[in-house]
C-alpha positions in Angstrom: 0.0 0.0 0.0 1.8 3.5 -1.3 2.2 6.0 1.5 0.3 8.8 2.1 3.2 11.1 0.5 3.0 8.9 -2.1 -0.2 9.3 -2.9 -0.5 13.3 -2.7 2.9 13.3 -4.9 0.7 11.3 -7.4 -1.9 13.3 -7.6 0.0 16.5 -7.4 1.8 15.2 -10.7 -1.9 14.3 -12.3 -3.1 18.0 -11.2 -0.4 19.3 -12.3 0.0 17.6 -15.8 -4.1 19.3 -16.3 -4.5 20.6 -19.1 -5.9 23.8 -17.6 -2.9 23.6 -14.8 -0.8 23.5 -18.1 -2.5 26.4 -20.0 -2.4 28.7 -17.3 1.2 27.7 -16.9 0.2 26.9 -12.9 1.5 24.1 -10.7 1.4 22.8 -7.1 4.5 23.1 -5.7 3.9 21.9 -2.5 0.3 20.7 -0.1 -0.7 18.5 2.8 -2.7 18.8 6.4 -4.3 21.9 5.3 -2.0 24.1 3.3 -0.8 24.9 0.1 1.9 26.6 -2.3 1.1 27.1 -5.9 3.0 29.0 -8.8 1.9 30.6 -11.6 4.3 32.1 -14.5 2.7 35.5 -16.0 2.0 35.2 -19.8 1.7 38.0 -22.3 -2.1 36.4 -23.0 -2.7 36.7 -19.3 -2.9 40.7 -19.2 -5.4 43.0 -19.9 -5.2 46.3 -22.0 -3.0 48.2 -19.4 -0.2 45.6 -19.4 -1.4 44.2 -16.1 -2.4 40.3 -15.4 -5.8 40.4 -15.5 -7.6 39.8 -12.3 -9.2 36.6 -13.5 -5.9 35.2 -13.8 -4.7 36.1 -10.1 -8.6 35.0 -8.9 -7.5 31.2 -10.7 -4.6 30.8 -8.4 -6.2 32.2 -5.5 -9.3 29.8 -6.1 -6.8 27.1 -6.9 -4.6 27.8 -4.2 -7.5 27.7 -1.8 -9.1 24.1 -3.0 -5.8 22.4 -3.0 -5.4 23.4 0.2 -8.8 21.6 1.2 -7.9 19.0 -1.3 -5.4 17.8 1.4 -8.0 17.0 3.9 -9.9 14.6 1.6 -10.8 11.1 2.2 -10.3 8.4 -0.4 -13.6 9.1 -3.2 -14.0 12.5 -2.2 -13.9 15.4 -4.6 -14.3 19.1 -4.1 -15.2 22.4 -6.3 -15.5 25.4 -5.3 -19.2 27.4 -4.7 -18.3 30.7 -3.5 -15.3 33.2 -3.8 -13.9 36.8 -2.9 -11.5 38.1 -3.7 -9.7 41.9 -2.6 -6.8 43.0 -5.3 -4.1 44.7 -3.6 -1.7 45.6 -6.2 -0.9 44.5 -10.0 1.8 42.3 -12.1 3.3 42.9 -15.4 6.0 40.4 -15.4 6.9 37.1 -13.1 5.6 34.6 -11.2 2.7 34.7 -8.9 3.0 32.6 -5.5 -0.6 31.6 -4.1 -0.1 30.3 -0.2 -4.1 28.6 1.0 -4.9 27.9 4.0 -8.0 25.9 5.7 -9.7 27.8 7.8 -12.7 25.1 8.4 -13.4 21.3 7.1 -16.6 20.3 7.4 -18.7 17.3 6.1 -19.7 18.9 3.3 -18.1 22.2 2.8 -14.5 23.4 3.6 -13.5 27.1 4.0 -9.8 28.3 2.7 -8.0 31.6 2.6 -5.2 32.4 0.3 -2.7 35.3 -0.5 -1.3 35.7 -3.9 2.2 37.0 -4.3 4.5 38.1 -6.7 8.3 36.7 -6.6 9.4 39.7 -4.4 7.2 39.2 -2.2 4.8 41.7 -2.6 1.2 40.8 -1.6 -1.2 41.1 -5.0 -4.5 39.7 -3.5 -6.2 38.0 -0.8 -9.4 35.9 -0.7 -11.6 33.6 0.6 -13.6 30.5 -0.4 -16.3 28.1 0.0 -16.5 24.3 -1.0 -18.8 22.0 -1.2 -16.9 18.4 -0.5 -19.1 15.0 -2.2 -18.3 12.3 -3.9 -18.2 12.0 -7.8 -21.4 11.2 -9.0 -22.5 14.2 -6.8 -21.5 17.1 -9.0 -24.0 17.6 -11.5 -22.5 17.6 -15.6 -23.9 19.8 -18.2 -26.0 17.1 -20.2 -23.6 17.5 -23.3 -20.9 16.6 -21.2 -22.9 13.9 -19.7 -23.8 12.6 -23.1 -19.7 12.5 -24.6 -19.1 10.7 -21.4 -21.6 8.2 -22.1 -21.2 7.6 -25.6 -17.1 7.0 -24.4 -18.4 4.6 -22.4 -20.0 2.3 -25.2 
């Protein structure tokens, strides 16, 4: 039977290897009893018309930073997505890497609360948020029916 650390190292690799963890150039550097430390390279198609990341991009590693965090405190067959976010922009990016630090604040049966500050690689604080997640099991999370058709015609 693999580890514990074995097991989050696997599924930090399969997060990582995402293909939106991949398009937005993101990864989990490190997570586990509660915390977590993500990085995200700033792209040219990540800012807006001032030169700036857009705030969408620094609310992705904030909400990411915040549900990998929870992630940690799974069980075996649970999943998580997020329900509610807020987020409070402090300062702006044109060039770097973003560092997102989450936090649990509360783990629930069903839901799990997380805070997170983003960074920049000098250590100057570019946001701050909360959020709220509902934890259930797969076949909880409802699909959008084309998605739930594809996945059934893959099935045979």
């Amino acid at each position: 039977m693999p580890s514990e650390e074995a097991s989050w190292n696997g599924l930090k690799n399969l997060i990582n290897s995402s293909p939106f963890y991949r398009h937005m150039d993101m990864k989990v550097v490190e997570a586990g009893e509660g915390v977590s430390r993500l990085e995200m390279q700033v792209k040219e198609e990540m800012k807006n018309l001032y030169g700036i990341i857009h705030g969408g991009a620094v609310a992705t590693i904030l909400d990411s930073s915040c549900g990998i965090a929870i992630g940690s405190l799974l069980k075996p067959g649970e999943i998580v997505v997020t329900v509610d976010m807020r987020v409070n922009f402090i300062s702006n990016v044109r060039s770097g890497t973003l560092i997102g630090e989450g936090r649990v604040l509360h783990r629930g049966k069903k839901t799990g609360v997380a805070s997170a500050e983003i960074r920049d690689g000098t250590g100057t604080l570019i946001a701050v948020g909360m959020s709220t997640h509902f934890i259930s099991s797969p076949e909880d999370v409802r699909v959008h029916p084309e998605q739930a058709s594809k996945e059934k015609s893959a099935d045979g």
